[in-house]
C-alpha positions in Angstrom: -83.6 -30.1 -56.4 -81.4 -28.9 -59.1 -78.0 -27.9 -58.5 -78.5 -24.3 -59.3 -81.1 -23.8 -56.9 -79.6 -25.4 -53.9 -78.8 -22.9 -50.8 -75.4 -21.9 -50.2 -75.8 -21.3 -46.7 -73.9 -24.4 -45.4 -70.6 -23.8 -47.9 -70.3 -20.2 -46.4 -70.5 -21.5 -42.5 -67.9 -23.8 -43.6 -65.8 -21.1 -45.0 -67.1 -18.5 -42.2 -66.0 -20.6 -39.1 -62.3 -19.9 -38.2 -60.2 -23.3 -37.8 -59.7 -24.8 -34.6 -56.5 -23.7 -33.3 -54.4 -25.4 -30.9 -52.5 -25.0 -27.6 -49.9 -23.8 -29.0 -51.1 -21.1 -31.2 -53.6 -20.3 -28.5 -50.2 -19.7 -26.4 -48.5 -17.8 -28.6 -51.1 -14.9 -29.6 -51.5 -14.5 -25.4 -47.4 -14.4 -25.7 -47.8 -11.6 -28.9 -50.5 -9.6 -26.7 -48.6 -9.5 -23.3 -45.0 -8.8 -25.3 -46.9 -5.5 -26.7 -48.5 -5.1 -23.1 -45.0 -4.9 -21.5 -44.0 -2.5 -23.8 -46.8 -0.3 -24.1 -48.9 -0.3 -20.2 -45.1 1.2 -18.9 -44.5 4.3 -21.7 -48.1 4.7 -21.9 -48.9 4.8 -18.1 -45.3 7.0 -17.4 -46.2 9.8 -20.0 -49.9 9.9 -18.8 -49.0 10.0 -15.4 -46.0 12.5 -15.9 -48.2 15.1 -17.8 -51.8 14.7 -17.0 -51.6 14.3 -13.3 -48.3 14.9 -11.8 -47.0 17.9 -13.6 -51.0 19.5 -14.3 -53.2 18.2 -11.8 -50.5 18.3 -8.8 -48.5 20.8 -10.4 -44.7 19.2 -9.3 -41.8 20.5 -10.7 -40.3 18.3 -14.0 -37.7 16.2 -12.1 -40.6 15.0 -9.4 -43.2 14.3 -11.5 -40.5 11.9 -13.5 -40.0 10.5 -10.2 -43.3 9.6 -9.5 -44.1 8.8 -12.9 -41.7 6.0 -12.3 -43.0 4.7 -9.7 -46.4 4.5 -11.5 -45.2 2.7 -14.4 -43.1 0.0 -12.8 -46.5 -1.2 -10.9 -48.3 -1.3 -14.0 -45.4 -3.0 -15.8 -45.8 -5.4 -12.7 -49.4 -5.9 -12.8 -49.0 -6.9 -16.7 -46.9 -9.1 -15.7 -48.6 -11.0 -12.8 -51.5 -10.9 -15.1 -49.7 -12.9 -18.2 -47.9 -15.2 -15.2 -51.5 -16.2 -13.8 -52.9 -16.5 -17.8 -50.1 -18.9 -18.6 -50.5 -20.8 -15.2 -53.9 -21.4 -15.6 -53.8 -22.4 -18.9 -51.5 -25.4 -17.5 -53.7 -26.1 -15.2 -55.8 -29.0 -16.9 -52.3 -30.7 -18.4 -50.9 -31.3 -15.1 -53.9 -32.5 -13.4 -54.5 -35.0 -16.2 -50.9 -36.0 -15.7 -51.3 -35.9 -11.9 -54.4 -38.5 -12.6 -52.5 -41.0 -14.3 
């Protein structure tokens, strides 16, 4: 078949597929996504919490509804955490059970 005529199809799959990545590049985006988590679960969660259900819903008085909002945002802040802990452990998993085999 003539050069002209040939289907492209396999050049653009080539160029379509992302690279493999590796551990460590794998490990840092989930690093880069739980370091914006931190940041924004906590602010996000305390202003939601402060406005929307404390000071409107509940109708509390400024000072209490910070209080509570507090409260609210240090357990989220938590939970991100525990959740990027048990990300990161997992991932280890399989390296120290191969090393555990040998």
């Amino acid at each position: 078949m003539p050069r002209s005529h040939r289907s492209h199809s396999t050049a653009r799959r080539a160029a379509a597929a992302p690279p493999s990545e590796g551990p460590l590049a794998m490990t840092f985006k989930i690093f880069l996504l739980f370091a914006g988590l931190t940041v924004k679960v906590p602010v996000g969660l305390y202003f939601t919490c402060k406005l929307l259900l404390f000071q409107t819903l509940l109708m509390m008085s400024p000072d209490d509804s910070g209080f509570y909002a507090t409260i609210v945002s240090v357990v989220g802040l938590h939970v991100v955490l525990a959740i990027f802990v048990f990300i990161v452990w997992k991932e280890g998993l399989p390296q120290w059970r191969e090393e555990k085999d040998e």
